[in-house]
C-alpha positions as CSV (number, residue, x, y, z in Angstrom):
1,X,0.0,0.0,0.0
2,X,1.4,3.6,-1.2
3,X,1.9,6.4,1.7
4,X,0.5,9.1,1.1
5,X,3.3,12.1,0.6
6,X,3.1,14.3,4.0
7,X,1.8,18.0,2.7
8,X,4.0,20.6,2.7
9,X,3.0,23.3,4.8
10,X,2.9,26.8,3.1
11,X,5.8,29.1,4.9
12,X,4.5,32.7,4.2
13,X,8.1,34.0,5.5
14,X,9.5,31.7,3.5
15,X,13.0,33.6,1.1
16,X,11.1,34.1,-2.6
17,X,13.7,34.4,-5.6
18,X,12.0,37.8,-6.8
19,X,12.1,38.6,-10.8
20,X,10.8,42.1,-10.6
21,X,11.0,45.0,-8.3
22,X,9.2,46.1,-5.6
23,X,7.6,49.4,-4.7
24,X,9.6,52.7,-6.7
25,X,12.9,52.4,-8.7
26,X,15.2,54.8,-10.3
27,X,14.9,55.4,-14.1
28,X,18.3,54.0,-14.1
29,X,16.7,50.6,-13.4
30,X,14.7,50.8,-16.3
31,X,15.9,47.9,-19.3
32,X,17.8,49.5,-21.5
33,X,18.2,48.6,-25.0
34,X,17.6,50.4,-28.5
35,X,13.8,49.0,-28.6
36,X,13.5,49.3,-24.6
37,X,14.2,53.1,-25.0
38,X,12.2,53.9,-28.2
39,X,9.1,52.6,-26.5
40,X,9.5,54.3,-23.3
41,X,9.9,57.2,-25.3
42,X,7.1,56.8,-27.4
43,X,4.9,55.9,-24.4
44,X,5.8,59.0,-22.6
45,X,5.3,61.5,-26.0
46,X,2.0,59.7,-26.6
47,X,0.7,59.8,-23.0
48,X,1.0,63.9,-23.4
49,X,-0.4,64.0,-26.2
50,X,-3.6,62.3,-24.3
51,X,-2.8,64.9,-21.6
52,X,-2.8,67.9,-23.8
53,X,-5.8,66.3,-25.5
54,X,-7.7,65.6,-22.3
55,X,-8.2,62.0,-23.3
56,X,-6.8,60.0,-20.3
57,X,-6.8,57.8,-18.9
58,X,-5.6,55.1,-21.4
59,X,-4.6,51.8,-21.1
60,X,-1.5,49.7,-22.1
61,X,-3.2,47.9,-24.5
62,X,-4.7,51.2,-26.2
63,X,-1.7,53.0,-26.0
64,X,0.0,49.7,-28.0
65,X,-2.5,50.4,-31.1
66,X,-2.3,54.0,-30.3
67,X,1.1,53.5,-31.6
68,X,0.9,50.8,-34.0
69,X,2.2,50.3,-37.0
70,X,5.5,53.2,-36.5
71,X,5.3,55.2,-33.1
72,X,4.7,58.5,-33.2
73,X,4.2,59.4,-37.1
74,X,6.4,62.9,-36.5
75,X,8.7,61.1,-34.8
76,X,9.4,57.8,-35.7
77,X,12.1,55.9,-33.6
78,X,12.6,52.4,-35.5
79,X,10.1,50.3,-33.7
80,X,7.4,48.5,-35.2
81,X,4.3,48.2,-33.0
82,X,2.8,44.6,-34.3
83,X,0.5,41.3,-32.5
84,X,2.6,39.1,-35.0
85,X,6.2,39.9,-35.2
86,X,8.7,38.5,-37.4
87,X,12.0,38.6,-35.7
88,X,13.0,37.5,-32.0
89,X,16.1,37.6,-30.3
90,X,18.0,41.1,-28.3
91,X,18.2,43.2,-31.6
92,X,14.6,42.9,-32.7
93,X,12.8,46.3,-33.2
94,X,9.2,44.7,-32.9
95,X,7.0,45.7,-30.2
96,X,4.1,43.4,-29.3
97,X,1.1,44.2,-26.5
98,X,2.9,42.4,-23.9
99,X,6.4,43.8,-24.5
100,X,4.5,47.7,-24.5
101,X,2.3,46.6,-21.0
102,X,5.4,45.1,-19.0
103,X,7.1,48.4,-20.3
104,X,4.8,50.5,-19.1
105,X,4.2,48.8,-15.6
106,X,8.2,49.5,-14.9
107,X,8.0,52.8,-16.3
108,X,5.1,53.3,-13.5
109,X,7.2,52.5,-10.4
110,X,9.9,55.6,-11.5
111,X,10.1,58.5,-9.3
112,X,12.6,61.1,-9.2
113,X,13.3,63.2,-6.1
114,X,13.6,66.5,-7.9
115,X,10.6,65.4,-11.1
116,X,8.4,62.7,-9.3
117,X,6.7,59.6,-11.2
118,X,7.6,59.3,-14.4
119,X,4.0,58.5,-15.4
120,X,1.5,59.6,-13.1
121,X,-1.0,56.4,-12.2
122,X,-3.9,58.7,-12.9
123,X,-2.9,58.4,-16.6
124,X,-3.2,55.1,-16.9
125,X,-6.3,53.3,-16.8
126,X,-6.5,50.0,-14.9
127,X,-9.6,47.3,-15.4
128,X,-7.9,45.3,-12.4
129,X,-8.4,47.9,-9.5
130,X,-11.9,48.0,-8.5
131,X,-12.9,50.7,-6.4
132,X,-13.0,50.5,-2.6
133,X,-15.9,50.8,-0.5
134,X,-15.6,53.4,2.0
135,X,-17.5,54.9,5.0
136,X,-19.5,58.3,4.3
137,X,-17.5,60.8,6.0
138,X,-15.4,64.2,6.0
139,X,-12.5,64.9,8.0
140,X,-14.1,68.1,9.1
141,X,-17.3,69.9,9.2
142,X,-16.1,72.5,6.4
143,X,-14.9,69.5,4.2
144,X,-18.7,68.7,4.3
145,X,-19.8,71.9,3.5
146,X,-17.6,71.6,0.5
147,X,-18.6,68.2,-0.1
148,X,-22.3,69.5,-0.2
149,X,-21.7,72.0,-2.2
150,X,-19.9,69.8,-5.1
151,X,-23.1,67.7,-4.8
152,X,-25.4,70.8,-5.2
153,X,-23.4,72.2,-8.3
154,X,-23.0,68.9,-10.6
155,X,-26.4,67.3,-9.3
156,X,-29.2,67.3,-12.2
157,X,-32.5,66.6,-12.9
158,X,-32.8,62.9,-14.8
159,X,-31.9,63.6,-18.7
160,X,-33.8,61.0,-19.9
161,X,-37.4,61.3,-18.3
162,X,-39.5,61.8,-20.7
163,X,-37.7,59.6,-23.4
164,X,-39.4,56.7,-24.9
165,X,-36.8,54.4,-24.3
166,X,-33.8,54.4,-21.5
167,X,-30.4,54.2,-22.7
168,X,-27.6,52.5,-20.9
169,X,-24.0,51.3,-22.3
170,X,-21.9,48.5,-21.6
171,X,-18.4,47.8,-22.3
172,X,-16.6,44.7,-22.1
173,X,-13.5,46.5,-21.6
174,X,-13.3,48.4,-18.1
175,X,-10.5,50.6,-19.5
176,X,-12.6,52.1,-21.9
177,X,-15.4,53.2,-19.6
178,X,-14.4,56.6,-18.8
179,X,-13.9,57.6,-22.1
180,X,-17.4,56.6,-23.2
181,X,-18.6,58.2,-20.1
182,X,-17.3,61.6,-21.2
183,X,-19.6,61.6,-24.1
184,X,-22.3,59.5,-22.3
185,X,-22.8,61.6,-18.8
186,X,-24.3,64.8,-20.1
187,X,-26.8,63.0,-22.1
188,X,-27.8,61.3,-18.6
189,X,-26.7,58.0,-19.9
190,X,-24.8,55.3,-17.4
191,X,-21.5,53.4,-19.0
192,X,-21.0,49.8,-16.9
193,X,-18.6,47.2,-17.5
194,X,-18.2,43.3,-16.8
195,X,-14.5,43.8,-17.3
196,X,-14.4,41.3,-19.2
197,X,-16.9,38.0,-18.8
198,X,-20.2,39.1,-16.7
199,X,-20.5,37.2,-13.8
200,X,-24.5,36.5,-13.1
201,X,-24.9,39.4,-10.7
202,X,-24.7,42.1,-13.1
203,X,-27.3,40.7,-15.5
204,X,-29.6,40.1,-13.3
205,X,-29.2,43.8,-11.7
206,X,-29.4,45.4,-15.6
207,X,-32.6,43.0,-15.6
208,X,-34.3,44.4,-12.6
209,X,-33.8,47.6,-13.4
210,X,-35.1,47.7,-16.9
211,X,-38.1,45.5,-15.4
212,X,-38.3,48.5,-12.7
213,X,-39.3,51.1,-15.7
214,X,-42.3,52.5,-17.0
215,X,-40.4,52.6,-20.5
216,X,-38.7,50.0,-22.2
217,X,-34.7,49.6,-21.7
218,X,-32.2,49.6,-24.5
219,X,-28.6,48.7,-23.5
220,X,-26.0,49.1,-26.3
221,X,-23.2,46.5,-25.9
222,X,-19.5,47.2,-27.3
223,X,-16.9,44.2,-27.4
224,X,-14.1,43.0,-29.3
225,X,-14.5,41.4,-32.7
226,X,-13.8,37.9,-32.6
227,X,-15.1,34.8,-31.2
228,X,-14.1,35.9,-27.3
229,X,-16.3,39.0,-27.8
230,X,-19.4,38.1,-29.3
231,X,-19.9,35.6,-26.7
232,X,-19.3,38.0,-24.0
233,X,-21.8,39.9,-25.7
234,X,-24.4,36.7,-26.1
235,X,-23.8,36.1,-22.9
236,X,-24.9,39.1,-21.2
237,X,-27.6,40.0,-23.8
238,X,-29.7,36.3,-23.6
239,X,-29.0,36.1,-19.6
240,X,-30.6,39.8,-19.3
241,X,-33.1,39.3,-21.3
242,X,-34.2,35.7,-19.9
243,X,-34.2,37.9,-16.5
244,X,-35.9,40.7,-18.0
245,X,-38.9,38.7,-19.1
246,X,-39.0,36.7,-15.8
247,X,-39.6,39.9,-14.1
248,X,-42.5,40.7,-17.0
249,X,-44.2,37.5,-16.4
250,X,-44.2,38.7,-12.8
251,X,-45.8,42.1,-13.5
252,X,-43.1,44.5,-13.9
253,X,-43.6,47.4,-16.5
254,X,-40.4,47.5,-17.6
255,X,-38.8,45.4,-21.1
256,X,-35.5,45.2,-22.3
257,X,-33.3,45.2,-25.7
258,X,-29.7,44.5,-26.0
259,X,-28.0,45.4,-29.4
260,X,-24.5,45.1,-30.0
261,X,-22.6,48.7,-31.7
262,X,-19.2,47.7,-31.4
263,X,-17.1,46.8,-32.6
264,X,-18.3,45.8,-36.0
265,X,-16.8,44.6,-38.7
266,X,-17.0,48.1,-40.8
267,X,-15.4,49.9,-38.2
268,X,-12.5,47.3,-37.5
269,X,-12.4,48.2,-41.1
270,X,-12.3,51.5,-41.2
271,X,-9.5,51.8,-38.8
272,X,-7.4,49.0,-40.3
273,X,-8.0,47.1,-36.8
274,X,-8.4,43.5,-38.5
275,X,-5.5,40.6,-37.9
276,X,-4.2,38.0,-39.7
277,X,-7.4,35.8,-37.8
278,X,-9.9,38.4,-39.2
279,X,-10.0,39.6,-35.3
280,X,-10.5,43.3,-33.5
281,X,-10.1,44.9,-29.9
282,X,-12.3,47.6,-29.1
283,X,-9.3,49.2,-27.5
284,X,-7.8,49.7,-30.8
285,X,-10.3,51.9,-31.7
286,X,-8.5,55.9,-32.1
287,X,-9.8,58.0,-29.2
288,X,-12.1,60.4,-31.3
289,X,-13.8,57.2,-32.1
290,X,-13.8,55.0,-28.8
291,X,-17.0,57.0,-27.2
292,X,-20.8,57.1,-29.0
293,X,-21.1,60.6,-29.8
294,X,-23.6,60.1,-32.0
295,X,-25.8,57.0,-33.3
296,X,-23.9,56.5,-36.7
297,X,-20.5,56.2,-35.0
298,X,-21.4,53.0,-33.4
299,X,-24.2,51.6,-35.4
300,X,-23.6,49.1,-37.7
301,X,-24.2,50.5,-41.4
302,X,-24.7,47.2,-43.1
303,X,-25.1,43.4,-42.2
304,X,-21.3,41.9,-42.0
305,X,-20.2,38.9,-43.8
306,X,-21.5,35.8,-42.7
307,X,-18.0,34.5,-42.4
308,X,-17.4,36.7,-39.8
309,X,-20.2,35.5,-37.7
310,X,-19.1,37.2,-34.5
311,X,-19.6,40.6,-36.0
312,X,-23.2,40.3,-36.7
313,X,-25.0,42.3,-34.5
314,X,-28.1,40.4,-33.0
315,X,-30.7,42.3,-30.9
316,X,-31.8,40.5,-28.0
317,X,-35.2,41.7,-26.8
318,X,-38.3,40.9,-24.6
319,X,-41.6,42.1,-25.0
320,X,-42.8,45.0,-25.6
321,X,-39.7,47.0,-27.1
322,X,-41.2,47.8,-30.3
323,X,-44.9,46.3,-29.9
């Protein structure tokens, strides 16, 4: 009879052999190489560009197709920005996602004594840092004055009573969120995210309130263009819609649509966004574009290619929507 192997207990204090720093570093700890130093100063011209623009935060992953296929087109340093590259090895000039990301999360811990960070971390959007939940309260009874006062000035009266329909968008990519929401806000229209797959929670709480309505709901979905993507965007719509009518055959008021406006096929297109696999990431849309300021920037012009079968936006809806 075999003896079972005695467990190993875990030793938390235990000597690690760490790969990557910890906390702030010098610029001088930065790599350096030809590629290594282009990027970082393409990342860095780019970022105040966004800056100057007022069109941060941004992500690494948008700031890699910010600069694909050259770097900055004024200022081009030798690197190509590129999901597929050719050549490996120390002297390759090829920048992928990943190599532009673990870049950027270095260039993030630099601080100078006389400068400070390098990149400020309110430039850079981050889907993986949810926010915390904190306790209502002011240091002071003036910082609550101030605090009430804020609330007065920016509080409005709902922007879409009165509508026939209420809008909401969703956006599988969290990054993205708060430049939709510049666009979106002053129309009175929420932006939400599953950060990637939704988990059950959220559809059933876009459900409820849609069901809690006296107008029919319409949430417009954006994802990326390839298989991942469109069954994000399935996903979401069928479970929130299953919900949705649930909460109809109960006696709520409310109905809900979902319709997918991004990305399609036509604007991975437009904005030569398309791979080798025939795939697109929302993210790779140019900032201008990335937010719905009007219906025709979004909406699907034509039915895509049935080869592409992700890219065909279905509208999920229950009753009452357009009856």
């Amino acid at each position: 009879m075999k003896r079972k192997p005695t467990p190993k207990n875990y030793e938390p204090s235990r000597e690690k052999n760490r790969t990557r720093d910890r906390g702030w570093i010098l610029a001088s700890k930065l790599p350096r190489s030809s590629k290594a130093d282009a990027v970082a100063a393409d990342l860095l011209d780019r970022l105040k560009q966004h800056a100057a623009e007022d069109t941060l935060p941004r992500g690494p992953r948008g700031l890699f197709y910010d600069l694909r296929p050259a770097g900055i087109p004024d200022n081009p340093r030798g690197v190509i920005y590129t999901k597929h590259p050719l050549i490996s090895g120390r002297n390759s000039m090829e920048a992928t996602p990943e190599y532009v990301s673990d870049l950027l999360s270095k260039m993030r811990r630099v601080w100078d004594p006389q400068k400070g960070w390098l990149v400020p971390e309110d430039w850079i959007s981050d889907g993986r840092a949810p926010d915390p939940i904190t306790p209502k309260e002011t240091p002071n009874a003036a910082a609550a004055s101030d605090a009430v006062g804020r609330y007065i000035a920016d509080v409005r009266l709902a922007r879409q009573a009165g509508q026939p329909l209420f809008l909401e968008l969703r956006s599988e990519s969290q990054d993205l969120m708060a430049r939709i929401a510049r666009v979106a806000l002053p129309y009175g229209v929420t932006v939400h995210s599953g950060s990637g797959m939704d988990g059950l929670k959220p559809k059933k709480h876009a459900a409820e309130r849609a069901a809690a309505r006296e107008v029919p709901t319409l949430i417009g979905h954006l994802a990326d263009l390839d298989t991942a993507g469109g069954d994000i965007a399935d996903a979401f719509a069928e479970d929130a819609v299953a919900f949705a009518l649930w909460h109809h055959n109960q006696g709520a008021p409310g109905s809900l649509c979902v319709q997918r406006i991004g990305l399609t096929r036509e604007q991975a297109l437009a904005h030569d966004l398309l791979d080798a696999d025939g795939k697109a990431e929302l993210d790779g849309l140019p900032v201008p574009h990335s937010t719905p300021s009007s219906v025709n920037s979004l909406s699907p012009t034509s039915t895509p290619p049935s080869s592409a079968p992700w890219s065909k936006p279905r509208p999920r809806c229950g009753p009452r929507l357009f009856g």
